[in-house]
C-alpha positions as a printed NumPy array, in Angstrom:
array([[-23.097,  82.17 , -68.37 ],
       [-21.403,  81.775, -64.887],
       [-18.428,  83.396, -63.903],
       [-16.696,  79.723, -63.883],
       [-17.714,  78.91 , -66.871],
       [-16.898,  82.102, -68.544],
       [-13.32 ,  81.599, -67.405],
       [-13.484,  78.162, -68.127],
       [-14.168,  78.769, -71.975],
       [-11.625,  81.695, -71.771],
       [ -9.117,  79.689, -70.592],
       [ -9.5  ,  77.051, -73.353],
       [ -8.813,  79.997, -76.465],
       [ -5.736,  80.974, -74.186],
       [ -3.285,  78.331, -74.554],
       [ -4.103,  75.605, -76.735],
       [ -1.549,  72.903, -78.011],
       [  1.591,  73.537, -79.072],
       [  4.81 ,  74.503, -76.622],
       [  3.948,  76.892, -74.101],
       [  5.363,  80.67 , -74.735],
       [  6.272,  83.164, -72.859],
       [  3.218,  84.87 , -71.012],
       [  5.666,  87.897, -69.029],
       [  8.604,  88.277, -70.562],
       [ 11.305,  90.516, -68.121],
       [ 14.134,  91.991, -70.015],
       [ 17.134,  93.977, -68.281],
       [ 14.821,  95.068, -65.61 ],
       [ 16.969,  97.78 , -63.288],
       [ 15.38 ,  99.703, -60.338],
       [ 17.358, 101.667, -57.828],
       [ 16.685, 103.918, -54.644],
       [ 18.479, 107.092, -54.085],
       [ 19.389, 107.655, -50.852],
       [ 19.232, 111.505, -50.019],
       [ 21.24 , 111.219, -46.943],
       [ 24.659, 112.563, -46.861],
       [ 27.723, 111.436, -45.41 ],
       [ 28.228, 107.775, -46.008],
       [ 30.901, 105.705, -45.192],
       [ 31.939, 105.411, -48.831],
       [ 32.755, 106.875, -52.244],
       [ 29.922, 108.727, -54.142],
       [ 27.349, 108.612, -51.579],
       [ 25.845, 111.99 , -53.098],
       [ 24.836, 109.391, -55.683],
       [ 24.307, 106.502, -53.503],
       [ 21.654, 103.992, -54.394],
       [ 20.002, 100.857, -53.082],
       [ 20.19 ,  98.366, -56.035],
       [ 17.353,  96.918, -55.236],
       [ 16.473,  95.059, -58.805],
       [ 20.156,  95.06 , -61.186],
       [ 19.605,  93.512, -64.396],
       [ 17.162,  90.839, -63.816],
       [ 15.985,  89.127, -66.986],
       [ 13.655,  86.359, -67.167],
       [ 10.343,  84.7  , -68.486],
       [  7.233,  83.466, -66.538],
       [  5.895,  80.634, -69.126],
       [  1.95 ,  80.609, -70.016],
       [  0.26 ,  78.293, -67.384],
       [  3.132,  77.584, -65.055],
       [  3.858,  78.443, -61.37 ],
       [  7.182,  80.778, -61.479],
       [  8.706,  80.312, -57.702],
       [ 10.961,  83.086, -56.633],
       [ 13.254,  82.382, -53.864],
       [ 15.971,  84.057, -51.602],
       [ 17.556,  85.583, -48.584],
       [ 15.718,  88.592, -47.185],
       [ 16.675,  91.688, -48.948],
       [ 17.331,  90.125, -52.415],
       [ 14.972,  92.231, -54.711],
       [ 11.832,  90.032, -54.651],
       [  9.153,  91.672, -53.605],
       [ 10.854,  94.928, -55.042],
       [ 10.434,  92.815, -58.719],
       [  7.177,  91.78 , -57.93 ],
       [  6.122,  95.584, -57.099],
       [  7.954,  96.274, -60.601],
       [  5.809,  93.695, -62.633],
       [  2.508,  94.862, -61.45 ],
       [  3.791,  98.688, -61.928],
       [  2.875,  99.65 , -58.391],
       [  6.574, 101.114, -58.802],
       [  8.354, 102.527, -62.192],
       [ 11.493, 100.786, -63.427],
       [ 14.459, 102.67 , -63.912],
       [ 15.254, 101.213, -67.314],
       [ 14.588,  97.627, -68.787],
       [ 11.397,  96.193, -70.858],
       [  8.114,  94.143, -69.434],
       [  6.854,  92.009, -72.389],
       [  3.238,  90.885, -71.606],
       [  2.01 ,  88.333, -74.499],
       [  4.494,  89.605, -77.281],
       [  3.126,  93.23 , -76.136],
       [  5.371,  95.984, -74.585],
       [  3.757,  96.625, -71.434],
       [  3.141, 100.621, -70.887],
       [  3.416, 100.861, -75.062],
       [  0.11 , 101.797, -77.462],
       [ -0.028,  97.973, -77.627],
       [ -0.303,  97.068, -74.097],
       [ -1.569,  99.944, -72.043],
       [ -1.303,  99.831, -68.194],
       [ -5.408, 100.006, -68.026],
       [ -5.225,  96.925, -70.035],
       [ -2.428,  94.727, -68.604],
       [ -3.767,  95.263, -64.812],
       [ -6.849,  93.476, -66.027],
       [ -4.404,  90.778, -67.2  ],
       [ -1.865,  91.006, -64.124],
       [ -2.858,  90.573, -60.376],
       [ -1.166,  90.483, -57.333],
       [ -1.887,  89.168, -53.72 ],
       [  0.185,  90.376, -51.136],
       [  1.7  ,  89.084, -47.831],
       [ -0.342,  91.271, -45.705],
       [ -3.865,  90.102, -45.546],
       [ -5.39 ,  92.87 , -43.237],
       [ -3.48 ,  95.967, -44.538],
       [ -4.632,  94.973, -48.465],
       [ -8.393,  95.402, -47.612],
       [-10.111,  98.321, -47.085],
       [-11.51 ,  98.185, -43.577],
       [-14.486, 100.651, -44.391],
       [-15.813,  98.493, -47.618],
       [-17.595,  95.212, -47.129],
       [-15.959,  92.044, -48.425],
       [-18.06 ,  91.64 , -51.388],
       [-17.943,  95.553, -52.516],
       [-14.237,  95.129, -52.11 ],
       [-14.081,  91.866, -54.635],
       [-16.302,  93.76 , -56.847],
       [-14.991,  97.619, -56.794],
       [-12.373,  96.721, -59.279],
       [-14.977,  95.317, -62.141],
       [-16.827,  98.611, -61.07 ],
       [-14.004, 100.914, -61.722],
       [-13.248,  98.787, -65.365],
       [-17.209,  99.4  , -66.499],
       [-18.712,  96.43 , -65.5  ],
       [-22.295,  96.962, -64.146],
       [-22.724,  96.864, -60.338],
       [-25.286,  94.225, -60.445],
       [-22.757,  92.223, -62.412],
       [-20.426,  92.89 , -60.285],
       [-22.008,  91.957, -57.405],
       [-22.966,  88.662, -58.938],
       [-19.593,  87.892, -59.644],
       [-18.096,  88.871, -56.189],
       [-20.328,  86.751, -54.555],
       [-19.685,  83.777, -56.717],
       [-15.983,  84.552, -56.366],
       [-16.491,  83.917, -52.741],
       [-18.376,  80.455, -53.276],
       [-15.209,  79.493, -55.356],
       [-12.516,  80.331, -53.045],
       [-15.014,  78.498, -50.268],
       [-16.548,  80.999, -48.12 ],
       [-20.746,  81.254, -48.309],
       [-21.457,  84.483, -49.958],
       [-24.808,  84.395, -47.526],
       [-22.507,  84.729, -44.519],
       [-19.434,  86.421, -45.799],
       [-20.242,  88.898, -48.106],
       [-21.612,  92.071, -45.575],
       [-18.764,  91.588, -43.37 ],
       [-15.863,  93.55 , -42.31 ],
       [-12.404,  92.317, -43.214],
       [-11.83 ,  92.511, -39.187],
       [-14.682,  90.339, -38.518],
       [-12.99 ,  87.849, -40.412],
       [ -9.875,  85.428, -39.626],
       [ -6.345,  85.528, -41.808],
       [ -7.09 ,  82.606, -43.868],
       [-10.578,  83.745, -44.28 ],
       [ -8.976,  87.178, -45.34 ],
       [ -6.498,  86.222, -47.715],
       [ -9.644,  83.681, -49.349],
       [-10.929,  87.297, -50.107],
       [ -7.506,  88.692, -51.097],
       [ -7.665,  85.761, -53.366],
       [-11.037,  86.086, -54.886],
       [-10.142,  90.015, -55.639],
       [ -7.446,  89.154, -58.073],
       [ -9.649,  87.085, -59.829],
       [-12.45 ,  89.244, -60.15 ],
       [-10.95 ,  91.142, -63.456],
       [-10.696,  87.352, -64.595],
       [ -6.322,  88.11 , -65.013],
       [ -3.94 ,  85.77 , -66.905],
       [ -1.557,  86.264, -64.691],
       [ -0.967,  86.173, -60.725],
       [  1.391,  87.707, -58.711],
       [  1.546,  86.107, -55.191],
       [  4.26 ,  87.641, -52.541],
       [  4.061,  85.807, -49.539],
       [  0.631,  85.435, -49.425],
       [  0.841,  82.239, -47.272],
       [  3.547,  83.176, -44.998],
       [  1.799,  84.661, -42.215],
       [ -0.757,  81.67 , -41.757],
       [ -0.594,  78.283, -39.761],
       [  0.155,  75.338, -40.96 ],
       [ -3.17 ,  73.679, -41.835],
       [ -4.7  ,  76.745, -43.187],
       [ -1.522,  77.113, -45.434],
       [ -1.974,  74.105, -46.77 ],
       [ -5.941,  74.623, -47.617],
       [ -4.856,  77.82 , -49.177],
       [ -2.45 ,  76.273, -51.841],
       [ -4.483,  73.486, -52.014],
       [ -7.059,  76.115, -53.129],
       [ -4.517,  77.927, -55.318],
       [ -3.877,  74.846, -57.222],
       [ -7.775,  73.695, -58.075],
       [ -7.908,  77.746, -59.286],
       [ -4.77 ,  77.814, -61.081],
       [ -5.895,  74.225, -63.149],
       [ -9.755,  75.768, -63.28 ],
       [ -9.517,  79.3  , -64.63 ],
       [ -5.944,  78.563, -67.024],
       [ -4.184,  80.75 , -64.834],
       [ -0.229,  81.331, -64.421],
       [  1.004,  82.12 , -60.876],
       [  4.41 ,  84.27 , -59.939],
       [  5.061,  82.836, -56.422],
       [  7.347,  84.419, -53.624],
       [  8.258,  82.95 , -50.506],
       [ 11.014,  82.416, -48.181],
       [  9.4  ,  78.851, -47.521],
       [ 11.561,  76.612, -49.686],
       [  9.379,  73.549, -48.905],
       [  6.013,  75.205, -49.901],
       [  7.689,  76.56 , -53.412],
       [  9.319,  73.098, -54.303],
       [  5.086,  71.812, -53.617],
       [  3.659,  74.542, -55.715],
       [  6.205,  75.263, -58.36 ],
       [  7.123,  73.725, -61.958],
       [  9.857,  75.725, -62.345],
       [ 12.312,  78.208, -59.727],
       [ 14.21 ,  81.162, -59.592],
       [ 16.793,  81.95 , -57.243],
       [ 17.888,  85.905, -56.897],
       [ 20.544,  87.029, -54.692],
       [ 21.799,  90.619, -54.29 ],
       [ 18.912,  91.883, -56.987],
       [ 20.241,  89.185, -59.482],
       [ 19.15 ,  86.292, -60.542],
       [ 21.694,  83.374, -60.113],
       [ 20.098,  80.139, -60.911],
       [ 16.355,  78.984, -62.842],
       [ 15.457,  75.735, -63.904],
       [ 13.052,  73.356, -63.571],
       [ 11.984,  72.837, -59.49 ],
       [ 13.331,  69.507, -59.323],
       [ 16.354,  70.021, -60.912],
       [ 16.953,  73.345, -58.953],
       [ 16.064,  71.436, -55.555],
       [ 17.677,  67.799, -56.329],
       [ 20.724,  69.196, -58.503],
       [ 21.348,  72.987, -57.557],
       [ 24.548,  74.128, -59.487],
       [ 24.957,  77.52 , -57.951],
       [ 26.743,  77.877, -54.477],
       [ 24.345,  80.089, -53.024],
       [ 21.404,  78.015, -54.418],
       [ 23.115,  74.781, -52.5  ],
       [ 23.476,  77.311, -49.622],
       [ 19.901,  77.719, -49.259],
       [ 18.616,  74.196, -49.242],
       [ 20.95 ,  73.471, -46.644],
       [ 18.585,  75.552, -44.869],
       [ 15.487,  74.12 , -45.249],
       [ 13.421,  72.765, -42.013],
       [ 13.026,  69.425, -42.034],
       [ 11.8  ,  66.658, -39.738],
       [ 14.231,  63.899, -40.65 ],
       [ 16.96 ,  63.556, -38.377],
       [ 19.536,  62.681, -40.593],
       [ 19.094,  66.016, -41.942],
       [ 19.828,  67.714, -39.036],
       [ 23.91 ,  69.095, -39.154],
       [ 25.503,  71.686, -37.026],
       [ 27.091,  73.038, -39.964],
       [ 25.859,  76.509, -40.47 ],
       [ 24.452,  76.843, -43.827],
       [ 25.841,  80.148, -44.842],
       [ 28.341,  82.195, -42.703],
       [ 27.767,  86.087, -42.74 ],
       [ 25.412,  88.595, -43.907],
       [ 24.707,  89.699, -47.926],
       [ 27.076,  92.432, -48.754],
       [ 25.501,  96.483, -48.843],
       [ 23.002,  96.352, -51.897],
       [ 24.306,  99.914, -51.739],
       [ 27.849,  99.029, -52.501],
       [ 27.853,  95.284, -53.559],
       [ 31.272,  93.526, -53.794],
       [ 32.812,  93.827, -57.729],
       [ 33.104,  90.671, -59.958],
       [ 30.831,  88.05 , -58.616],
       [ 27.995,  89.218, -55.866],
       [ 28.522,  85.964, -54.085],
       [ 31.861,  86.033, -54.046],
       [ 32.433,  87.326, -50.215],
       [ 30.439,  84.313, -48.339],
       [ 30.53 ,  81.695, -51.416],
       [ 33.289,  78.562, -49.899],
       [ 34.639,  77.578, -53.211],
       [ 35.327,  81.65 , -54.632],
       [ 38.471,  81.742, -56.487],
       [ 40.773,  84.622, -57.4  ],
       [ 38.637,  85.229, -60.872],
       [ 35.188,  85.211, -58.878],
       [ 36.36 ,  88.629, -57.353],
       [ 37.254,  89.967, -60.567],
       [ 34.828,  89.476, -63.116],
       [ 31.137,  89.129, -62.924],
       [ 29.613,  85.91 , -64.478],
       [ 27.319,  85.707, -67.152],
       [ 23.734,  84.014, -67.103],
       [ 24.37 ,  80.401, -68.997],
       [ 21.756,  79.013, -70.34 ],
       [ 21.881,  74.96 , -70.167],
       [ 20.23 ,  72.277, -72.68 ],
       [ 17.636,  71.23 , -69.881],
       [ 17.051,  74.405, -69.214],
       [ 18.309,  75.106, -66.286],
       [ 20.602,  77.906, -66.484],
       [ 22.701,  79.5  , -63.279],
       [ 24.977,  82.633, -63.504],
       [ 28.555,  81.032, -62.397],
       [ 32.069,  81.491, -63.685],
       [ 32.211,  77.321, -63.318],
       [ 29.922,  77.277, -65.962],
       [ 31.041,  80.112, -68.493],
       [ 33.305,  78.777, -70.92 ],
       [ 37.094,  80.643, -71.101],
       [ 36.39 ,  82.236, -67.765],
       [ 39.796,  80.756, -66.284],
       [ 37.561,  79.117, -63.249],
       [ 39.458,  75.977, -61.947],
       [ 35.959,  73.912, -61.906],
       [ 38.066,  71.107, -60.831],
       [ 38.288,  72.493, -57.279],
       [ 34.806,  73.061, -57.393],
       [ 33.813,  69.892, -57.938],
       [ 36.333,  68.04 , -56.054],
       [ 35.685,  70.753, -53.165],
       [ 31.913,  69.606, -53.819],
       [ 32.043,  65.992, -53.686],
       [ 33.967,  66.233, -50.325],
       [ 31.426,  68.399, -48.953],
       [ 29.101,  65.865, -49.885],
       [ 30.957,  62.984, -48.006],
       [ 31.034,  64.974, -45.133],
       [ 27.655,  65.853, -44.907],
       [ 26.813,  61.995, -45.844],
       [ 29.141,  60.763, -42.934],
       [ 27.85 ,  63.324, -40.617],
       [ 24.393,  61.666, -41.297],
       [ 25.812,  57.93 , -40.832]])
């Protein structure tokens, strides 16, 4: 049987009618970096910490694209590390498939069969001493597969993601260009046949048109193998194209998820509005000289008490500083962590909304 077909007819057994579950569930997931240097400009800096990941609780659904969006700095890539256990958690529970991940259940050997990750950095995530198809196929290698197989299936791998095995496969990774590259990068994580994709970045440092043959590609792979994609980027426009559903993080917390078009067409979080204020675009009437978020996120050393968003968010009232909001969950869901949503918080959402809708008539008049 072919390697396409194999994953084909595996893909069938995983997911079949019903409503779609959980594949990765995340659960209170907290991961910090002591700082060892002394002397800070603040209060317990013996103890001082970069909360790089506070808390963050989610699900990524069987056969759906997760994105993950935010400002630079916000814990993504530090979660994504954290998923694939490339780095420990401090505390909090990874749930892969109703199995604890790291338990008797769900060994690490096993889930990094099940979980794979492409990262940003084409070049650096290749060995530059290995040939392009003994780097797709040293993983199956390492996890018993014969090296004939494996060798088979790397160079199939490469048909698939659409370079010829005949020319590609005894090259160099520098003999080859970045979209070429991450192709490979891409063939890799499929070469232990995962459930489950991790991609940070991974079309952020190419141009345009190969960007677009390189989702394009993602998609056909994600619909032909039953696979279920965690994707990162700071490229708002290329998530709301690739994603059915979106998460928003700020300050190593997540603020907002929901559906993509709900979370781009009706954002309910201040920060999430924030960043789609920022998006390129080529319209004109888009174009404001409004800036769309004054000053830089607070220390993730010492973040601000009550809500995280409080210090830059335009409509923060006296409560925002005091108490942090809880996640709320919505019918639709689409759920966002603000006070204006919590019931008995004592948030005057009247102000919001009012301060909202005027916002909104400016921005439409500034277009007229």
């Amino acid at each position: 049987m072919s390697l396409t077909a194999h994953l084909m007819n595996d893909a069938d057994q995983r997911d079949v009618g019903g409503p779609r579950q959980p594949l990765l569930g995340v659960r209170k997931l907290l991961k910090h970096f002591p700082l060892k240097n002394k002397g800070l400009p603040f209060s317990g800096a013996a103890a001082a910490a970069v909360r790089a990941v506070d808390g963050v609780s989610f699900d990524i659904m069987k056969g759906e694209t997760l994105g993950v969006v935010g400002e630079s700095g916000c814990g993504k890539s530090t979660t994504a590390r954290v998923l694939m256990q490339l780095i420990g958690q401090d505390s909090g529970e990874l749930v892969f498939d109703g199995r604890t991940v790291g338990s008797r259940a769900m060994p690490l050997r096993q889930f990094r069969r099940q979980a794979q990750m492409v990262f940003q950095d084409s070049y650096s995530s290749l060995n530059p001493r290995m040939t392009i198809e003994d780097s797709i196929a040293f993983a199956p290698i390492v996890h018993g597969l014969p090296a004939r197989d494996a060798i088979t299936r790397a160079r199939d791998l490469l048909a698939r993601v659409g370079l010829q095995p005949e020319r590609f496969a005894g090259r160099y990774p520098h003999e080859l260009s970045g979209g070429q590259r991450q192709r490979v990068n891409i063939a890799r994580a499929l070469a232990l046949e995962p459930r489950l994709v991790i991609l940070d970045e991974a079309v952020s440092a190419l141009d345009k048109s190969v960007e677009a043959q390189v989702l394009n590609l993602l998609l056909d792979l994600k619909q032909e193998f039953g696979l279920t994609y965690l994707f990162i980027s700071h490229d708002l426009n290329v998530v709301r194209f690739i994603s059915d559903r979106v998460l928003v993080m700020y300050l190593g917390q997540v603020v907002e998820v929901g559906p993509a078009d709900q979370v781009f067409d009706a954002p309910r979080h201040p920060y999430t509005r924030a960043l789609l204020r920022s998006m390129p675009s080529m319209d004109p009437t888009r174009r404001t000289e409004e800036a769309p978020l004054a000053g830089d996120p607070p220390n993730p050393i010492n973040p601000p008490p009550g809500c995280r968003f409080h210090t830059r968010c335009q409509f923060a009232q006296e409560v925002c500083k005091l108490r942090a909001p809880a996640f709320v969950e919505g019918g639709d869901g689409h759920g966002v962590a603000c006070l204006r949503y919590e019931p008995g918080s004592g948030y005057d959402a009247g102000a919001f909304d009012a301060g909202m809708a005027m916002h909104a008539q400016d921005k439409e008049a500034s277009h007229g």
